[in-house]
Every structure is written in C-alpha cells, then in structure tokens.
ZAVO-573005 format. One record per residue: residue number from 1; residue in one letter; x, y, z of N, C-alpha, C, CB in turn. Coordinates in steps of 0.2 Angstrom, whole numbers, plus 5000, padded with zeros to 4 digits. Glycine has a CB too. Example, Ala and Ser with C-alpha at 12.3 -4.5 7.8 and 13.67 -1.06 7.14 Angstrom:
<pts>
1:a:5066:4972:5039:5062:4978:5039:5066:4984:5039:5057:4978:5045
2:s:5064:4989:5035:5068:4995:5036:5064:5000:5039:5070:4997:5029
</pts>
This chain:
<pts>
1:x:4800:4876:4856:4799:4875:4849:4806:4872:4846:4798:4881:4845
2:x:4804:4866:4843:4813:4862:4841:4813:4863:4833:4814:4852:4843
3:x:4821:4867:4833:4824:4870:4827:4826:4865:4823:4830:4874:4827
4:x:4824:4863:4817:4827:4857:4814:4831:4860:4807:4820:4852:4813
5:x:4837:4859:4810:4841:4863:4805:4840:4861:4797:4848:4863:4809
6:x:4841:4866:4792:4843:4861:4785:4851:4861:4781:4838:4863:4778
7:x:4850:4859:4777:4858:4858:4774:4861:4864:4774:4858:4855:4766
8:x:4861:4868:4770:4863:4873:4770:4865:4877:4779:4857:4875:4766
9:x:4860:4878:4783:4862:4880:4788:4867:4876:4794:4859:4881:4790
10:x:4865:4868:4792:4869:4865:4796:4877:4866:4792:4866:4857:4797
11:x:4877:4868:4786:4885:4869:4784:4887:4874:4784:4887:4867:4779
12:x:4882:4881:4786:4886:4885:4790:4888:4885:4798:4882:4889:4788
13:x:4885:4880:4803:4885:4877:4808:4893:4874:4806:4879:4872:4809
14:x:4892:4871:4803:4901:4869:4802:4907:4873:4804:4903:4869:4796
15:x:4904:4879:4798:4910:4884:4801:4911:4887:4806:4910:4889:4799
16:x:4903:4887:4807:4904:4892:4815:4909:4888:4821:4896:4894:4818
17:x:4906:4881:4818:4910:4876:4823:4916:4876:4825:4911:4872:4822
18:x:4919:4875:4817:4926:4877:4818:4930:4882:4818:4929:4874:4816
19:x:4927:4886:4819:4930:4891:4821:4930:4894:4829:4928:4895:4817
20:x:4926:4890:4833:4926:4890:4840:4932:4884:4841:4920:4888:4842
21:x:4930:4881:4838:4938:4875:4840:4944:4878:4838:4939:4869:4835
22:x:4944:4884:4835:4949:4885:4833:4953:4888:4837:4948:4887:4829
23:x:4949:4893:4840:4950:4898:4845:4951:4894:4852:4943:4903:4846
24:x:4948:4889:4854:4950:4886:4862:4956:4883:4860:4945:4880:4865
25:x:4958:4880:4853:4964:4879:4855:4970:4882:4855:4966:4875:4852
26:x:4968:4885:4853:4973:4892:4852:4974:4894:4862:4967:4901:4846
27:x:4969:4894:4864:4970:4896:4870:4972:4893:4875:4966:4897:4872
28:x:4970:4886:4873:4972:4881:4880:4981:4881:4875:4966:4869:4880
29:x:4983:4883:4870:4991:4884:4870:4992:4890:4873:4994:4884:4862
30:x:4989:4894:4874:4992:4899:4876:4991:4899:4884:4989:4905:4874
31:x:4988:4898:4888:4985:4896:4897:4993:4894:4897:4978:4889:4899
32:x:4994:4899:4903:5002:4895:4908:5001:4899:4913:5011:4897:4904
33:x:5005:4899:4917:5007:4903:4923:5008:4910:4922:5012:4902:4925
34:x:5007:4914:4924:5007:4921:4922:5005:4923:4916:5013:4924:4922
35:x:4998:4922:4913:4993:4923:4907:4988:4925:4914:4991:4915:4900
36:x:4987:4930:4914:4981:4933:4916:4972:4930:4909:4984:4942:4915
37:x:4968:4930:4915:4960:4930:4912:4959:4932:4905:4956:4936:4917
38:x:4963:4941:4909:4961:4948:4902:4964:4944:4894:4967:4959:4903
39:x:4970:4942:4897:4975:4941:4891:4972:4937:4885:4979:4937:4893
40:x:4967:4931:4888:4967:4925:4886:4959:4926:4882:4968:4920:4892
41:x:4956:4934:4887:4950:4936:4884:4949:4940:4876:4947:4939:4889
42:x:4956:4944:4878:4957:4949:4874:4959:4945:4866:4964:4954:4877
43:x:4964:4939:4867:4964:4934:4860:4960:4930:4857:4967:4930:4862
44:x:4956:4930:4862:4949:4926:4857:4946:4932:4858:4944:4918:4861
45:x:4943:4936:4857:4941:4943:4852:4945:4943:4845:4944:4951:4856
46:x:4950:4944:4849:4954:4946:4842:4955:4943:4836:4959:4947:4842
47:x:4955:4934:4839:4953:4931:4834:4948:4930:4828:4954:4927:4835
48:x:4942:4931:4836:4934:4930:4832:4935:4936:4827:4925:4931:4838
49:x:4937:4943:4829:4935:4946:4823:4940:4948:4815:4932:4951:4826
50:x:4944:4943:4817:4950:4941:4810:4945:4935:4805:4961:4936:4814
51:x:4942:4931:4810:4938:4927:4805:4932:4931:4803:4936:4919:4809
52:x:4930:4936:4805:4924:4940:4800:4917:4938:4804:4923:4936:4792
53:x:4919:4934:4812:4914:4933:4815:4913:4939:4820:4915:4928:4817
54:x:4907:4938:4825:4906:4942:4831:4908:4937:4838:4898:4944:4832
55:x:4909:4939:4841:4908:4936:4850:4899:4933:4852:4909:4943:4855
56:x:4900:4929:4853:4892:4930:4857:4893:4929:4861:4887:4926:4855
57:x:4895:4931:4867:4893:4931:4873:4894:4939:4875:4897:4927:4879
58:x:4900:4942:4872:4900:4950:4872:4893:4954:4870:4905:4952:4866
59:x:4889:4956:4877:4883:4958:4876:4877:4956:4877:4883:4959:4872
60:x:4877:4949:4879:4871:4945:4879:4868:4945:4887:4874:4937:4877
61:x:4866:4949:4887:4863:4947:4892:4867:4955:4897:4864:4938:4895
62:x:4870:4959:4895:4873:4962:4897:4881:4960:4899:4868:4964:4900
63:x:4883:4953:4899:4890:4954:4899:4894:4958:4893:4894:4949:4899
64:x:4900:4957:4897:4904:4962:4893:4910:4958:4890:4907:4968:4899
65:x:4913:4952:4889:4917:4950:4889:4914:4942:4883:4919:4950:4898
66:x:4921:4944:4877:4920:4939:4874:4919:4931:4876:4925:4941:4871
67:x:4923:4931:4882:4926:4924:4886:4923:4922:4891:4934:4924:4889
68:x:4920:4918:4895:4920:4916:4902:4926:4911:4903:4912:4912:4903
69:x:4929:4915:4909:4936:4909:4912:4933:4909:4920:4948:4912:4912
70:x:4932:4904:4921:4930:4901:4929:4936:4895:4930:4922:4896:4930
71:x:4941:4898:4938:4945:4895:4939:4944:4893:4946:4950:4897:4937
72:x:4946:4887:4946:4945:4882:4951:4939:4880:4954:4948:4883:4955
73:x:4937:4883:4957:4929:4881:4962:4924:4885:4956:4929:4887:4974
74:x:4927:4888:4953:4920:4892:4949:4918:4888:4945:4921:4900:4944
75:x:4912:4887:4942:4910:4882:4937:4909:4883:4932:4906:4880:4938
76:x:4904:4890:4931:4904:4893:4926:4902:4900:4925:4902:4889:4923
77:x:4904:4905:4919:4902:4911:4919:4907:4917:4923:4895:4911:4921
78:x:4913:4912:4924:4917:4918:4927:4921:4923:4924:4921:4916:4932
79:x:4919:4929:4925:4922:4935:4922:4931:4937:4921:4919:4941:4925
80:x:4931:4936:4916:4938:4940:4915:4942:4944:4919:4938:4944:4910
81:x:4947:4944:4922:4950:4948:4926:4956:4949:4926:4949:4948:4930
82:x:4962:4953:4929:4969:4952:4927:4973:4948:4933:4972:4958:4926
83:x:4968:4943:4935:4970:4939:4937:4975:4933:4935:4966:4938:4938
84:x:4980:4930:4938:4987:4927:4933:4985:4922:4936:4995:4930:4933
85:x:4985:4916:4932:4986:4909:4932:4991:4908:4933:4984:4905:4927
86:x:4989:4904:4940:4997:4900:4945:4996:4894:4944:4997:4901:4954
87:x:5002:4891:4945:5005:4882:4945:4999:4880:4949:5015:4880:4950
88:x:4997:4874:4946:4991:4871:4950:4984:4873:4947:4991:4873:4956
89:x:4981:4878:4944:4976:4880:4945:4972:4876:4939:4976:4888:4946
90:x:4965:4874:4937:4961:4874:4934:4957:4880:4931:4958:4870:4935
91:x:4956:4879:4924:4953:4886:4920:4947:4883:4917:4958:4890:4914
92:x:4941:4885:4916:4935:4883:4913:4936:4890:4906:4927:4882:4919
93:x:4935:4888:4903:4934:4893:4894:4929:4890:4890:4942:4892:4887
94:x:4924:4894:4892:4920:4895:4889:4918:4900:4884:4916:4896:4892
95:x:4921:4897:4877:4917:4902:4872:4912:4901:4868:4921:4906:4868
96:x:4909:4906:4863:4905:4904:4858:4905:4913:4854:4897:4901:4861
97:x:4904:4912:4845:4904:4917:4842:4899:4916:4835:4912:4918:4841
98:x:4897:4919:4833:4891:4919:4827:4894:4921:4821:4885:4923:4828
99:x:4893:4916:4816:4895:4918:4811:4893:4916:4804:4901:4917:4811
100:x:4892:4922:4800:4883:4921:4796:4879:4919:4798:4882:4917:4791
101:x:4878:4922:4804:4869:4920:4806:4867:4915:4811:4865:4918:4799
102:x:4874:4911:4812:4873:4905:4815:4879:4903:4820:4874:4900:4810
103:x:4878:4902:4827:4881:4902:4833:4887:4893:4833:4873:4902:4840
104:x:4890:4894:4837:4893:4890:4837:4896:4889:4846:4898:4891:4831
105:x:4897:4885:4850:4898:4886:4856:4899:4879:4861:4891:4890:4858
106:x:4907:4880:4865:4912:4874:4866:4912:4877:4873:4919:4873:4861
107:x:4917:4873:4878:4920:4874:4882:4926:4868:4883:4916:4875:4886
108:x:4931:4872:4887:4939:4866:4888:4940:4869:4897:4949:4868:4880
109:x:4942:4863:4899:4947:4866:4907:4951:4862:4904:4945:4865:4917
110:x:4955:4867:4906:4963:4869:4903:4968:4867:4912:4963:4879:4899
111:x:4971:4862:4911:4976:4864:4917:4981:4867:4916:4977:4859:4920
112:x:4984:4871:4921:4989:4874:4921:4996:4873:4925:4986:4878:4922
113:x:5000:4870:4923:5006:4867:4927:5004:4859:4928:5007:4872:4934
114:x:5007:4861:4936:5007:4854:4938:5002:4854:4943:5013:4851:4941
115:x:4996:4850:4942:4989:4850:4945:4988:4843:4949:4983:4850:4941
116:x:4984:4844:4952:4983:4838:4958:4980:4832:4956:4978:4840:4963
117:x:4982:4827:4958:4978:4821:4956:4973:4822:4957:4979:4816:4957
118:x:4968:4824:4960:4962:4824:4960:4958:4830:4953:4961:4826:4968
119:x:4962:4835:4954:4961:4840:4947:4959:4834:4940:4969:4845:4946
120:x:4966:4833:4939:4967:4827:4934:4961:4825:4933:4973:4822:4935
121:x:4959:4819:4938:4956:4814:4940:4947:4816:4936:4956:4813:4949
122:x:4945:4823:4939:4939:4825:4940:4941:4828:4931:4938:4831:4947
123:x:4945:4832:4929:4944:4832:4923:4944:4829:4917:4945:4836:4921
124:x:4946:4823:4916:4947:4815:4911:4939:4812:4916:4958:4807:4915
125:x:4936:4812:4921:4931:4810:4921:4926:4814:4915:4929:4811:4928
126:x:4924:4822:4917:4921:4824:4916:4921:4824:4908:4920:4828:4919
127:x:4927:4827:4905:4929:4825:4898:4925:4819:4896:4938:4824:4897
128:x:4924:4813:4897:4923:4805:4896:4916:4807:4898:4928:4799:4901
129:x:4914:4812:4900:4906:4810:4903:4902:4815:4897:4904:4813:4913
130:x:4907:4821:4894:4906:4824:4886:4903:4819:4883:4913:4827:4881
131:x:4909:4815:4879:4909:4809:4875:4903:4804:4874:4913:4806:4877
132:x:4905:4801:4883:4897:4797:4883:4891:4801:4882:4896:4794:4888
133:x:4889:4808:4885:4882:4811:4882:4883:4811:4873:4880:4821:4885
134:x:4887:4813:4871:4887:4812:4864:4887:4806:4860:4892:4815:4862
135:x:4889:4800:4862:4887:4795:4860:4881:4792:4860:4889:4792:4863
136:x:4878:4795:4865:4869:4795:4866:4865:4798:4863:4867:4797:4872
137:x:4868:4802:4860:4865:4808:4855:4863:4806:4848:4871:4815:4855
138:x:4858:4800:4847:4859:4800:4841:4848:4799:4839:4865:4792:4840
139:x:4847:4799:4833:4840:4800:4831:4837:4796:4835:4838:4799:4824
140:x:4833:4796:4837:4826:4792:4840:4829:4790:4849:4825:4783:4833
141:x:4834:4792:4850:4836:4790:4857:4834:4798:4861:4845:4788:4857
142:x:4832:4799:4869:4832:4804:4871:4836:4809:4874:4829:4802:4873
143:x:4832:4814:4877:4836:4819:4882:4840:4816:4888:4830:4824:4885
144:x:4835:4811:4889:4836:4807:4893:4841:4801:4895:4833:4806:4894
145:x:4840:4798:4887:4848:4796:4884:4855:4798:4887:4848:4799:4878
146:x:4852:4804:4885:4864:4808:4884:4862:4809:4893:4868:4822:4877
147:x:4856:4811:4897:4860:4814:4904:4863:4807:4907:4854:4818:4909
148:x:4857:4802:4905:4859:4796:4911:4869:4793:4906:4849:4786:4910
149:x:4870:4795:4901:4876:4790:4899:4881:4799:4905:4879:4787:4887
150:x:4880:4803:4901:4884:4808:4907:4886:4806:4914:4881:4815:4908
151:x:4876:4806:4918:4879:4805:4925:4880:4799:4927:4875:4808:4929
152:x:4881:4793:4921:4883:4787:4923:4890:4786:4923:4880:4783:4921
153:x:4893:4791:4920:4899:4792:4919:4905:4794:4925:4899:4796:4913
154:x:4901:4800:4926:4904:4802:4932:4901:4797:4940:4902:4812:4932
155:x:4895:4795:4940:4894:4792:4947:4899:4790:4952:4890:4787:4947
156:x:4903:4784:4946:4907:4780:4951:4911:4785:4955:4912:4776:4947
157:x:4914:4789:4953:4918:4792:4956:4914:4798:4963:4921:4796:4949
158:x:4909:4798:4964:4905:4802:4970:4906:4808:4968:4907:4801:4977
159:x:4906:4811:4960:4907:4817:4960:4899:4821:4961:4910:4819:4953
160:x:4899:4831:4962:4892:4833:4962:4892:4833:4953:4891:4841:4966
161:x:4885:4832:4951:4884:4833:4946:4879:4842:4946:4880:4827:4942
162:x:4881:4846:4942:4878:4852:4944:4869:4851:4938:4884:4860:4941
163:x:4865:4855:4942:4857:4854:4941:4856:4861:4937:4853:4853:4948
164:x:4858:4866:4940:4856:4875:4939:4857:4875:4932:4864:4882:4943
165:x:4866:4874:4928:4867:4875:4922:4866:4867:4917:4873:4880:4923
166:x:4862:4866:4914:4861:4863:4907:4862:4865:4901:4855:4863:4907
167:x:4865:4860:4897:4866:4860:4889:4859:4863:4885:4869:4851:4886
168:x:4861:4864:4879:4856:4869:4876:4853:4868:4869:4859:4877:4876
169:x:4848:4869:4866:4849:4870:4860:4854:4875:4857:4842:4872:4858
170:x:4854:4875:4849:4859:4881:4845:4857:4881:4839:4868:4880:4845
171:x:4858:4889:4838:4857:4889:4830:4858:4895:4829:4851:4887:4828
172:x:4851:4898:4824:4852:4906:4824:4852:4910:4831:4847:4908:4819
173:x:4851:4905:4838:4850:4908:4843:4858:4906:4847:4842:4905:4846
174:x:4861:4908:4852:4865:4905:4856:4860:4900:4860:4868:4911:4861
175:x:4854:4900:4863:4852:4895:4867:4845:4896:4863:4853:4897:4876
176:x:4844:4888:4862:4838:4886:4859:4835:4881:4863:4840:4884:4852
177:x:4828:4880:4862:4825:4873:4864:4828:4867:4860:4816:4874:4863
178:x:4830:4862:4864:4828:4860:4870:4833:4860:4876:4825:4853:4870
179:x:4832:4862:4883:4836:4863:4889:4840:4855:4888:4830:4864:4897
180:x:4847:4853:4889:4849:4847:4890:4851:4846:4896:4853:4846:4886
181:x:4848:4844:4903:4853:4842:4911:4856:4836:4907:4847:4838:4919
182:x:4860:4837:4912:4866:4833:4913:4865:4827:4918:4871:4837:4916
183:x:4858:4827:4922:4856:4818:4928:4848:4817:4925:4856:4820:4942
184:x:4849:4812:4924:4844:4808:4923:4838:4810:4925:4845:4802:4926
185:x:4836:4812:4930:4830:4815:4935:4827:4819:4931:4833:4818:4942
186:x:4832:4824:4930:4831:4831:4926:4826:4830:4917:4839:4833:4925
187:x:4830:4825:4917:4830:4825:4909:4822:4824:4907:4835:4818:4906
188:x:4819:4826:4900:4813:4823:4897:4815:4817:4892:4808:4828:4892
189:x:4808:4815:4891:4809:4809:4885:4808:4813:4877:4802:4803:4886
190:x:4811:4818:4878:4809:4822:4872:4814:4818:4866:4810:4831:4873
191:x:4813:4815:4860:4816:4813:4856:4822:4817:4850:4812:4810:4854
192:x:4826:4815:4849:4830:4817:4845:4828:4814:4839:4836:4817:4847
193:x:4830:4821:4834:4827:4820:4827:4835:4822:4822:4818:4827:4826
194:x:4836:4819:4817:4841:4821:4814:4840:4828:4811:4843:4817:4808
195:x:4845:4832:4813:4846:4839:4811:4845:4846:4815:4841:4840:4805
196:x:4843:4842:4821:4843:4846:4826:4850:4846:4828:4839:4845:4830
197:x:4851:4854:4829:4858:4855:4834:4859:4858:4840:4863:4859:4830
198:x:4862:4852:4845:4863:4853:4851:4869:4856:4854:4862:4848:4852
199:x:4869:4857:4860:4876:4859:4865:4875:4854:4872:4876:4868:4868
200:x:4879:4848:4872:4880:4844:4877:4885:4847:4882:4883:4838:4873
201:x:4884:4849:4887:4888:4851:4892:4890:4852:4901:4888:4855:4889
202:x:4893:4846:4901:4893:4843:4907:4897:4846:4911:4894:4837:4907
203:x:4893:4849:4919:4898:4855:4925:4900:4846:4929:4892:4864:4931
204:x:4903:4847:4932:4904:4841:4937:4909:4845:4943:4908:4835:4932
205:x:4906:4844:4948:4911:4846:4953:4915:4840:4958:4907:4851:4958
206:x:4921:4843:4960:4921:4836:4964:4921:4836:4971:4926:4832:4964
207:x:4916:4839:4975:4912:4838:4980:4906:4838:4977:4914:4842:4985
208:x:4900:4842:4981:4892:4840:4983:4890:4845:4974:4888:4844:4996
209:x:4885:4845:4972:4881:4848:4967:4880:4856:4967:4874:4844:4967
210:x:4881:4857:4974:4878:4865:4975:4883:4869:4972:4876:4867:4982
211:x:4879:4873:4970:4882:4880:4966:4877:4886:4969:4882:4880:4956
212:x:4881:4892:4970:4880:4900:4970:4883:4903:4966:4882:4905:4976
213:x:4878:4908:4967:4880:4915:4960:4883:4920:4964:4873:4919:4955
214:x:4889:4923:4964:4891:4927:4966:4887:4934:4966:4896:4927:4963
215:x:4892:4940:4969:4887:4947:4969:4886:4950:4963:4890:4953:4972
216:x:4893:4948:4956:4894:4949:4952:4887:4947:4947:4901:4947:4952
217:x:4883:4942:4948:4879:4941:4946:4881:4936:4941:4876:4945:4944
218:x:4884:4935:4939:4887:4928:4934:4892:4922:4937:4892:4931:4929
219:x:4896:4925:4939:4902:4919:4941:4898:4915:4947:4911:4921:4944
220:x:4897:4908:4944:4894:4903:4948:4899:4898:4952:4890:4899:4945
221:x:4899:4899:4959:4902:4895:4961:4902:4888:4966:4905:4900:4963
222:x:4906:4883:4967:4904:4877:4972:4902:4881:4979:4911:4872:4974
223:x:4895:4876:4982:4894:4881:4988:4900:4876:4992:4885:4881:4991
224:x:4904:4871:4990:4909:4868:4996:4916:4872:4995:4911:4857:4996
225:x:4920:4875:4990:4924:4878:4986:4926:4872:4984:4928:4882:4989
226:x:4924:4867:4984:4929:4862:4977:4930:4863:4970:4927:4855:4976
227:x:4935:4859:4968:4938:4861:4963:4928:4858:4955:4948:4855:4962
228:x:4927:4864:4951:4923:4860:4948:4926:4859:4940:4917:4864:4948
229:x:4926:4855:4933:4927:4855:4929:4921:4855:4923:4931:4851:4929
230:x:4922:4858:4917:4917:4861:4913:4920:4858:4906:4917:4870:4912
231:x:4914:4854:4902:4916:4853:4895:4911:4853:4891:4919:4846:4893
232:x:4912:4856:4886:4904:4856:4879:4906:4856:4873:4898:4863:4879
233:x:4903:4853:4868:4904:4853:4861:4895:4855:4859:4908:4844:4858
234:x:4898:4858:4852:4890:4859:4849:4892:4854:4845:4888:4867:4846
235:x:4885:4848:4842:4882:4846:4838:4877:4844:4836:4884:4843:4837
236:x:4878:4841:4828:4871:4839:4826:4871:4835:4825:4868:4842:4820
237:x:4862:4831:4828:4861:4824:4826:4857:4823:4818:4856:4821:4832
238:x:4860:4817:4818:4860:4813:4811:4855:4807:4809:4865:4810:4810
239:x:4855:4802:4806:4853:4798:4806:4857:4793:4808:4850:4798:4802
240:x:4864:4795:4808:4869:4789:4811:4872:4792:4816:4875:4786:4805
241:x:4880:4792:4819:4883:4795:4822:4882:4802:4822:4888:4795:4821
242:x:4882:4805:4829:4881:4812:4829:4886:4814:4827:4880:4816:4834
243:x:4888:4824:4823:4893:4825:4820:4893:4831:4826:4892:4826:4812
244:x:4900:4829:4828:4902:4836:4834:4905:4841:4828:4910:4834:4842
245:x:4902:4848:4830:4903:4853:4826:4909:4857:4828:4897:4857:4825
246:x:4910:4856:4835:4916:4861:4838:4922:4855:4840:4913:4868:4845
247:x:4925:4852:4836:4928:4848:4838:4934:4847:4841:4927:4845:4834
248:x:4937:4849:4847:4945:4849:4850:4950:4843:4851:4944:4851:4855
249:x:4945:4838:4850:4947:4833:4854:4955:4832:4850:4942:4826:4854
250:x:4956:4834:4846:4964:4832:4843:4972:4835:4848:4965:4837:4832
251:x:4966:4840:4852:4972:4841:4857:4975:4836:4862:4971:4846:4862
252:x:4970:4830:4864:4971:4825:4867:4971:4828:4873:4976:4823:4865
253:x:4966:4828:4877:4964:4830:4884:4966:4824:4889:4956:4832:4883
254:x:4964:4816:4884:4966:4812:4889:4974:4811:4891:4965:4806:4887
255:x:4975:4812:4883:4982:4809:4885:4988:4815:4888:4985:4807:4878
256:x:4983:4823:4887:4986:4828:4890:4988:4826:4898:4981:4832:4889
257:x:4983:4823:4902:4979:4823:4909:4983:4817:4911:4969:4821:4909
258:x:4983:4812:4906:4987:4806:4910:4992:4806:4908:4985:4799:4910
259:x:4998:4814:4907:5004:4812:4906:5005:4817:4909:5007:4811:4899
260:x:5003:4822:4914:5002:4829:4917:5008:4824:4923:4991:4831:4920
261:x:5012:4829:4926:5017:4825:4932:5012:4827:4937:5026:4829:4935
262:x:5013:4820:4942:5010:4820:4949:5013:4824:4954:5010:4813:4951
</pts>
C-alpha cells in the first residue's frame, strides 16, 4: 500500500528531517580516534531527546540502541559497543528518530583519520551513486529508475552492490511500501507519484555482493571481509526535483574524501 503523503505531513517530514541531519552532523564532527561506538550512540540519544523527539530504532524490532555504527567490513546494523575508532577505520551511522508522528531516517560513513585509497575511492563512489538514485527519483519515473542510475554508478568501478538490504518507504511508519533495491534486476516498474516519501539507500561493498548476519542477529557483514560503504537520505517526490528531507550534503563528503591525505 503506497503512502501518499499531504501538505501538512510532508512539513512535518521536514522536521523530522532535519533534525536527523542534524544529529549525523554532529557526529560525523565528533567520530575520531579514540571515540568509542557507545560514545557516539549515547550523543545522538541525547540529542534526539533535547529536540522533543524519540529514537526510532531504540526498540524496533527489539534493538536496544539509538544508532547503528558498522565499521569496516560491516554493512549495516552494527551494534554499539566500546569499541574505539582507530586511524584508518570506516564507520557506517545509521540513524533515524520520530517526531510528531513522523519518521525521518539517513545514513553517512564517516572516515576516520587517514584511510586508504581504496576506502576513499569506495565511499565518493557510493556517496555519487545516493545522488544519482535521487536524481532519478522524480514523478512518473520508476523504482527502477533510481536502482539502474545507483548501480550504474558504482559498476564501473567492479564494486558488490548488496541485494539483502533495500531503501524503504517512510512516514508514520520507519519502513513503508515501497521496498527500494539498489540493481536494476531487483527493481519494479512501480511508479513514482508526487508526495510520496522515500529512503534511497545504497550499501556498496568493495569486493563480491555477499553479506552474513552475525550471531548477534543484526550486524551484517561482507562474506569476503572487505571494506563496505553505507549512504541514505529520506525524501519526497514532487512534481519537479525531488526534495531530500535529511539533507547533509553541506558537510561536503566529496570534498571531504578528496582532500583526505593518501
């Protein structure tokens, strides 16, 4: 069943938006060396509930943890721990939080120190394969649309594109119809209508596609251990340009990535 949001809700969708932007940036400032998981989990709590919001992943399904950080090989859904971010490592931050009734939900990998060119490489792809599904995202264009500009984004490069986890509807739910893949194969010809609000969100590994789920039951990992990168934004389509509702991009991720020391 597709939500077709109205005025009113899509401008509460706003808020909720930014206010998830607000919070990843806050974080990807705070991510360094010696910032543990908890640290970074414990702050985005604290923040969602100074803005008068909730968590929504705290609970959902039975986690416990306002944040999903998946570092390096993990893809996504890896749990908080007091684990410390070392020189080198990639971090996937996944959050989302509800507020008045309405979900808002992003993700950023965040590098930490000085990362590999290949790291770099794999996240300015995937970042650029966001974009292009969002480009694609407009009324009367398909599902199929945003996956084929995503996984045509990343091909050149021979990365895995992951199949398991797909972009989502949002609204008053955290995950709404319709399922969005990320490869062409996957995708329907289901049409986008203005006012529906989406989550575009592209796993990309840089070896082979395959992922496992840990014992933990959540953290998904590469079945090669390569390094994987995570990006999503929530928006709503229009009748013209889509409108990204959790918008980061003013951190500059490109220019972050290509000024990163080799």
């Amino acid at each position: 069943m597709l939500h077709v949001k109205s005025k009113r809700e899509l401008d509460i969708m706003r808020k909720s938006g930014k206010l998830v932007a607000e919070v990843l940036k806050e974080l990807f400032r705070m991510a360094a060396p010696g910032v543990t998981l908890e640290d970074l989990d414990r702050h985005a709590e604290k923040m969602t509930l100074a803005f008068g919001a909730k968590p929504a992943f705290k609970g959902y399904m039975g986690y416990r943890h306002s944040l999903c950080t998946s570092v390096n090989e993990q893809v996504v859904h890896g749990i908080p721990s007091g684990r410390k971010l070392v020189d080198g490592d990639i971090v996937g931050l996944d959050f989302g939080l509800v507020y008045e009734g309405f979900y808002g939900d992003s993700a950023i990998t965040v590098p930490i120190g000085k990362v590999s060119d290949e790291a770099k490489t794999l996240m300015k792809a995937t970042v650029d394969s966001l974009y292009a599904g969002i480009a694609a995202a407009r009324a009367g264009n398909t599902l199929k649309d945003i996956a084929r500009a995503v996984e045509g984004t990343v091909k050149p490069f021979g990365y895995g594109v992951v199949r398991e986890f797909v972009g989502h509807g949002i609204g008053e739910k955290l995950h709404e119809d319709p399922q969005i893949p990320n490869y062409e194969a996957g995708a329907s010809n289901l049409k986008l209508r203005a006012g529906m609000t989406i989550c575009i969100e592209p796993m990309i590994n840089l070896g082979g596609s395959g992922v496992r789920v840990l014992e933990d039951k959540w953290t998904a990992v590469t079945k090669d251990g390569k390094l994987s990168a995570h990006f999503e934004h929530s928006l709503a389509i229009t009748d013209g340009e889509p409108e990204v509702l959790t918008e980061w991009e003013d951190l500059g991720f490109r220019k972050v990535l290509e000024g990163l020391p080799s």
